[in-house]
C-alpha positions as CSV (number, residue, x, y, z in Angstrom):
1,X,98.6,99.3,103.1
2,X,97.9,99.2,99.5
3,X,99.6,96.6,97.2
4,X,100.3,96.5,93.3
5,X,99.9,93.2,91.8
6,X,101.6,92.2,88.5
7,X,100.8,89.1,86.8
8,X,102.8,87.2,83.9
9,X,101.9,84.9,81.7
10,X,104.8,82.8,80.7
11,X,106.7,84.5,77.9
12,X,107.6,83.4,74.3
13,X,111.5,83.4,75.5
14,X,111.4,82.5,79.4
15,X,115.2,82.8,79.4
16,X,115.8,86.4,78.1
17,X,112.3,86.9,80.9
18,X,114.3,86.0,83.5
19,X,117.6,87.7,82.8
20,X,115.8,91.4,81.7
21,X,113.4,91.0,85.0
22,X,116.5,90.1,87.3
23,X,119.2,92.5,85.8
24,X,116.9,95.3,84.8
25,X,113.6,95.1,86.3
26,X,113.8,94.4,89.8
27,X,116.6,97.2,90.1
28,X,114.5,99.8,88.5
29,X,111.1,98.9,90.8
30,X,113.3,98.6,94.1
31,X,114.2,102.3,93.2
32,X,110.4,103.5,93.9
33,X,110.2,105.4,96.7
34,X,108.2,104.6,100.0
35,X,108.3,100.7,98.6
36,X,107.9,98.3,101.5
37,X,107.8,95.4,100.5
38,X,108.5,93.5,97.2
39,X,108.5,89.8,96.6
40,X,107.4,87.6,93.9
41,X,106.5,84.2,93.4
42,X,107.4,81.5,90.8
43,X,106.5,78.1,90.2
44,X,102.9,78.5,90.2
45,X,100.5,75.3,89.9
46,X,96.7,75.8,88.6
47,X,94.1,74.8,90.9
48,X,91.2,76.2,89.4
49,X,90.6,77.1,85.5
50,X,94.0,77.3,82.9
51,X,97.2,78.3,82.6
52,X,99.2,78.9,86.2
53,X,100.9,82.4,86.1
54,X,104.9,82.4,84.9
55,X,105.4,84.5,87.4
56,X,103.8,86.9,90.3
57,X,104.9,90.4,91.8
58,X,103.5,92.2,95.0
59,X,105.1,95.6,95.6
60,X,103.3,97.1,99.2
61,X,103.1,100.8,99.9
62,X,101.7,102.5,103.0
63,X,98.7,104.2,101.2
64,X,97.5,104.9,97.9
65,X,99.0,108.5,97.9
66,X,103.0,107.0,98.2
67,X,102.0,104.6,95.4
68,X,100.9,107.1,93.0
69,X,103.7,109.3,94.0
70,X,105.9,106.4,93.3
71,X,104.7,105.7,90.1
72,X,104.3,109.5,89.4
73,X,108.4,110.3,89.3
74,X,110.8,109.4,87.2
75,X,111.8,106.0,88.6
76,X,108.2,105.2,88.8
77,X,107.8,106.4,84.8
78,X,111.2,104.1,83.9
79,X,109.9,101.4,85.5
80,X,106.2,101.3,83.8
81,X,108.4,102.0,80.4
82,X,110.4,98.9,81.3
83,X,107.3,96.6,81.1
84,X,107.3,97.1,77.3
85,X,110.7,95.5,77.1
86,X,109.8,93.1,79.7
87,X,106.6,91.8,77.9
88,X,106.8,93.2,74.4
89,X,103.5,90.5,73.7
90,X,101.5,92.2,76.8
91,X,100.9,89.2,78.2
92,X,101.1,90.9,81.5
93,X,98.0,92.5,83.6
94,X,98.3,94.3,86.9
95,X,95.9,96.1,89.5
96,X,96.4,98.2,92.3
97,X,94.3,97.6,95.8
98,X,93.7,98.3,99.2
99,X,94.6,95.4,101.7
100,X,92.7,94.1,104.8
101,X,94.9,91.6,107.3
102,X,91.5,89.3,108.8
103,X,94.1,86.6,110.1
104,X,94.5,87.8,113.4
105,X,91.6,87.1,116.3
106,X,90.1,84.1,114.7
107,X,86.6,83.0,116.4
108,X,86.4,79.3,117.7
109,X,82.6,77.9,117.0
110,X,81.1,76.6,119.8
């Protein structure tokens, strides 16, 4: 699995944030194909150095070829566009990367 992580930092409106990412933004991403998975997380608290994120997205794909073909078509293009109306003051940073479940089979120390 491979995951694309997007990052906000709270916005200079967090009212019109909300309505454009609900109404607009979640529709046009949930149109990608091969998406698995898509959840996002609010009400972040800082444990460790600044600001807490406004607001966290994780969109899954099997492999990094269905992401880029995802991204690659013209959903994927409208939705990338979209993140310019979304966060017109770039305060927004993202990353792709490979993930690695080590939950399972934990070790008991003797």
């Amino acid at each position: 699995m491979v995951r694309f992580l997007v990052v906000y930092e709270r916005p200079s409106d967090p009212e019109k944030f909300d309505l454009h990412y609900r109404r607009v933004h979640i529709p046009l991403a949930k149109k990608l194909a091969g998406l698995r998975r898509y959840t996002i997380s609010r009400g972040a608290a800082a444990v460790r150095g600044g600001e807490p994120f406004y607001l966290v997205a994780e969109l899954d794909w099997d492999n990094m070829d269905a992401l880029r073909a995802a991204f690659a078509s013209p959903e994927g293009r409208a939705t990338a566009r979209d993140v310019a109306e979304l966060a017109p003051d770039g305060r927004v940073r993202s990353m792709i990367f490979e993930l690695e479940d080590v939950s399972g089979g934990g070790h008991s120390a003797s």
